[in-house]
C-alpha positions in Angstrom: 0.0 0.0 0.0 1.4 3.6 -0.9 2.5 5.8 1.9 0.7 8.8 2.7 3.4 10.7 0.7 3.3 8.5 -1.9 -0.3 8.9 -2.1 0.1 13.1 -1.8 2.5 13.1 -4.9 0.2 11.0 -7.0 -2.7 13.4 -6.7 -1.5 16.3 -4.6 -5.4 16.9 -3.8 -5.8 14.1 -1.4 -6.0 14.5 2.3 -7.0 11.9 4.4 -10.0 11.7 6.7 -7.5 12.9 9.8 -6.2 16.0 8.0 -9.8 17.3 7.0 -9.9 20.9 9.4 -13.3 19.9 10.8 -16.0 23.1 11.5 -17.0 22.7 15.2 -20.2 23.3 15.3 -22.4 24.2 18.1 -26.4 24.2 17.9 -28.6 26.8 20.0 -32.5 25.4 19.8 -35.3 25.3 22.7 -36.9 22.5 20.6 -35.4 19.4 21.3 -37.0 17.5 18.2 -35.6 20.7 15.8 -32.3 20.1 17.8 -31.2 16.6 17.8 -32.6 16.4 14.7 -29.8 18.8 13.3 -27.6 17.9 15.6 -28.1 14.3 13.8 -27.8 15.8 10.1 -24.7 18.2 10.6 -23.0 15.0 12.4 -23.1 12.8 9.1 -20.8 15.7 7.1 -17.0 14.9 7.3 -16.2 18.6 7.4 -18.8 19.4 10.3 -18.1 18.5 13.7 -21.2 18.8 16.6 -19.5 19.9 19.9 -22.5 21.1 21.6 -26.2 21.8 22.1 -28.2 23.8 24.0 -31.9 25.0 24.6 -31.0 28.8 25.7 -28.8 31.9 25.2 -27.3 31.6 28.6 -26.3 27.6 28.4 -25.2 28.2 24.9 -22.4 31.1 26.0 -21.6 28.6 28.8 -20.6 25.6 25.8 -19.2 27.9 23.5 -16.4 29.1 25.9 -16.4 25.8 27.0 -16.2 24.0 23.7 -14.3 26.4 21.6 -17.1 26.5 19.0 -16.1 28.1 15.0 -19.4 28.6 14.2 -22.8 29.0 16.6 -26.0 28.2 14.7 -28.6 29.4 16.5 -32.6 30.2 16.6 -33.7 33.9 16.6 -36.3 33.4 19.3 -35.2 31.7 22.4 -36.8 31.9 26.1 -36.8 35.3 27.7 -35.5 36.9 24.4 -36.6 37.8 20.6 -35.7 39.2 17.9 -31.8 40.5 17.3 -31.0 40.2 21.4 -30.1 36.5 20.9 -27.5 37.2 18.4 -26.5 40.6 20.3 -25.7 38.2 23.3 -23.8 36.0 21.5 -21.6 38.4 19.6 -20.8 40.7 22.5 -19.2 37.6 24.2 -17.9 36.1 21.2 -17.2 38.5 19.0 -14.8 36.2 16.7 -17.5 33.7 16.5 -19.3 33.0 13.5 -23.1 33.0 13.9 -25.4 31.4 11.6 -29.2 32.0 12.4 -31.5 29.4 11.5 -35.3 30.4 12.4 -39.1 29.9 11.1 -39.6 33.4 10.5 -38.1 34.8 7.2 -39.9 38.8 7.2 -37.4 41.4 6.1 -37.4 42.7 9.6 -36.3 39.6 11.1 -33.4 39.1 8.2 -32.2 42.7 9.4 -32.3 42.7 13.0 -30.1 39.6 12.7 -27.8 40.9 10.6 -27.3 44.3 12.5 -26.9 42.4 15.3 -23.7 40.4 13.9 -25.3 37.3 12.2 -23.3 36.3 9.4 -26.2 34.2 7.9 -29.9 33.6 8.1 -31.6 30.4 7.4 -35.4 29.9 7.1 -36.0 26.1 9.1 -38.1 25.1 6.2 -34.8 25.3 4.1 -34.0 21.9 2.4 -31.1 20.0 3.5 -28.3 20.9 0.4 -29.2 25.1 1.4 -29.2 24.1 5.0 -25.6 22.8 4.6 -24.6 25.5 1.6 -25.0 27.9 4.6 -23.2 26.3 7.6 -20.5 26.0 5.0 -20.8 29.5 3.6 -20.9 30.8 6.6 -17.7 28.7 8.7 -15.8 29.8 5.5 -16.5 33.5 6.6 -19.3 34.6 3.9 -23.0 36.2 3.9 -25.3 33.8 3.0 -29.3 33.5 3.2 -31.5 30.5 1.7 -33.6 31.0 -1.1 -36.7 32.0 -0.2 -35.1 34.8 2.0 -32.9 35.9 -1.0 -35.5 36.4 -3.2 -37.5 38.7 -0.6 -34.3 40.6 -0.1 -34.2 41.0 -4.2 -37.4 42.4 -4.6 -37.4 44.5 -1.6 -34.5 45.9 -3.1 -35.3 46.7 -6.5 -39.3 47.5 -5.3 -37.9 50.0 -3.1 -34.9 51.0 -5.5 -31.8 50.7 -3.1 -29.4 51.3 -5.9 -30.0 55.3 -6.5 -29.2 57.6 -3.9 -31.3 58.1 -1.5 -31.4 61.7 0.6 -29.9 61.5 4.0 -31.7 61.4 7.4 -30.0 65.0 7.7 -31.6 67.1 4.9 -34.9 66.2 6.2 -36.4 68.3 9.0 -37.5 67.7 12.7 -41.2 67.0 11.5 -40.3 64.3 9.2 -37.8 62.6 10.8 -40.3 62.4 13.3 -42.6 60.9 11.1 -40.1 59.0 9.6 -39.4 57.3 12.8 -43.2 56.1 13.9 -43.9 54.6 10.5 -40.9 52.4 10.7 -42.0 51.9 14.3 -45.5 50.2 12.9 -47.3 53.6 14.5 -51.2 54.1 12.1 -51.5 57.2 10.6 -54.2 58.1 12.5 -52.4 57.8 15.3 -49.1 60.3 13.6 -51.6 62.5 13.1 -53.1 63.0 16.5 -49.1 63.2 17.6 -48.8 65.5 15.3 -51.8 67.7 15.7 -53.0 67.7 12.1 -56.0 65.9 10.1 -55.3 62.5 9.2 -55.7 62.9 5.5 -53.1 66.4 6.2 -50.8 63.4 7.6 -51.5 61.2 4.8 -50.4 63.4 1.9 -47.7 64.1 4.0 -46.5 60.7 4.6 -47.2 60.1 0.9 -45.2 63.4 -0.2 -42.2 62.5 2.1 -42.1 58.9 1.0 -42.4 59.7 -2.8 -39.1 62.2 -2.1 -37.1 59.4 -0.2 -37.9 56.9 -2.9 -39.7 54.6 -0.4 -42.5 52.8 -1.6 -43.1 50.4 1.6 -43.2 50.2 5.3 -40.3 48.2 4.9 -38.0 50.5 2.9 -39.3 53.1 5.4 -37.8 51.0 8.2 -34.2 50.2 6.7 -34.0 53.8 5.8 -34.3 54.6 9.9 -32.0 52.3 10.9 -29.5 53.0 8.5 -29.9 56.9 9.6 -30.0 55.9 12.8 -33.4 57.3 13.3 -34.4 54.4 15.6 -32.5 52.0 17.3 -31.8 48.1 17.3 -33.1 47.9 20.2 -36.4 50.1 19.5 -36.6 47.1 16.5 -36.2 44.3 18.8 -39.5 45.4 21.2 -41.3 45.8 17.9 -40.8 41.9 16.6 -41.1 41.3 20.0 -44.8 42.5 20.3 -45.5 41.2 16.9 -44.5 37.7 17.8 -46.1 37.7 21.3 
């Protein structure tokens, strides 16, 4: 039988199964069905190593330091948090570690909060199994990546809301419609602006229609990222919102 660097010079491409650099892989999921079930999946892949599982934010920082995890794949909504604070957790104590959300909800609010929170991926759960492991790999490899179904949305929000041109800054506009700025992206009604605001609701209306029109906003949602990139509300503000929305 050929040595190993016998084998090496006759096809300088082979490694053998010790010498694969395996991801270590740790898995953050209060469902324990979701959990071992992935826990069982990721396990079958040569390059993917399992070295932990948990069922909250506060036993999974205990196995990552513990462990030495690469790469934490984790659910957006855990007990006792929502939203982007489960990913905020993880990244302010492991800031080098590379954090791959996987979670049933795939709005465009979601996607952001997790990426502004230091998420380097976002799975949907009812991603098939070749995106599933595309993204663990994507992502221990130190690239963006989303599944399919969130791509698209991302696409169409982006060319709906027509995030290539220009858009005018947060500080041409003045106090009034920042103001308004910020309680649309905050889910306020219009009726409600308007009594805020002291004016008629149909006043607010062509307002809100006037400013949108000269941001180049056409939804809620491009109405929203244009906030939080202008830091006209906060990550935290944007946390409490999903979080009443998915009480």
């Amino acid at each position: 039988m050929a040595s190993k660097r016998e084998r090496s010079a006759i096809w300088p491409g082979w490694r053998s199964q010790r010498e694969v650099r395996r991801c270590r892989v740790l898995l953050i999921e209060d469902h324990a069905v979701v959990r071992d079930g992935l826990a069982a999946l990721l396990a079958l892949e040569p390059d993917l190593e399992i070295v932990g599982c948990a069922g909250n934010v506060t036993e999974g920082i205990e196995l990552v330091r513990a462990a030495r995890a690469d790469l934490v794949l984790c659910d957006l909504n855990l007990p006792g948090m929502s939203g982007g604070e489960v990913v905020q957790a993880l990244y302010r104590e492991f800031p080098r570690v590379t954090l791959l959300v996987l979670t049933a909800h795939d709005s465009l609010e979601y996607v952001r909060a997790a990426f502004i929170a230091g998420a380097i991926g976002f799975v949907c759960k009812d991603a098939s199994r070749s995106e599933l492991l595309r993204a663990v790999r994507r992502a221990a490899s130190g690239r963006r990546t989303v599944c399919g179904n969130v791509w698209e949305s991302v696409v169409s929000d982006w060319l709906e809301d027509g995030v290539a041109s220009q858009l005018p800054a947060a500080r041409e506009l003045g106090a009034t419609a920042e103001r308004v700025i910020r309680l649309i992206a905050l889910g306020v009604p219009t009726r409600q602006i308007a009594r805020e605001l002291g004016r008629g609701v149909k006043a607010t209306e062509k307002f809100r229609t006037v400013l949108m029109r000269r941001l180049g906003l056409r939804s809620a949602a491009g109405v929203t990222r244009f906030a939080i990139e202008n830091r006209l509300v906060s990550s935290q503000e944007l946390d409490h919102l999903l979080s009443q929305g998915n009480a």
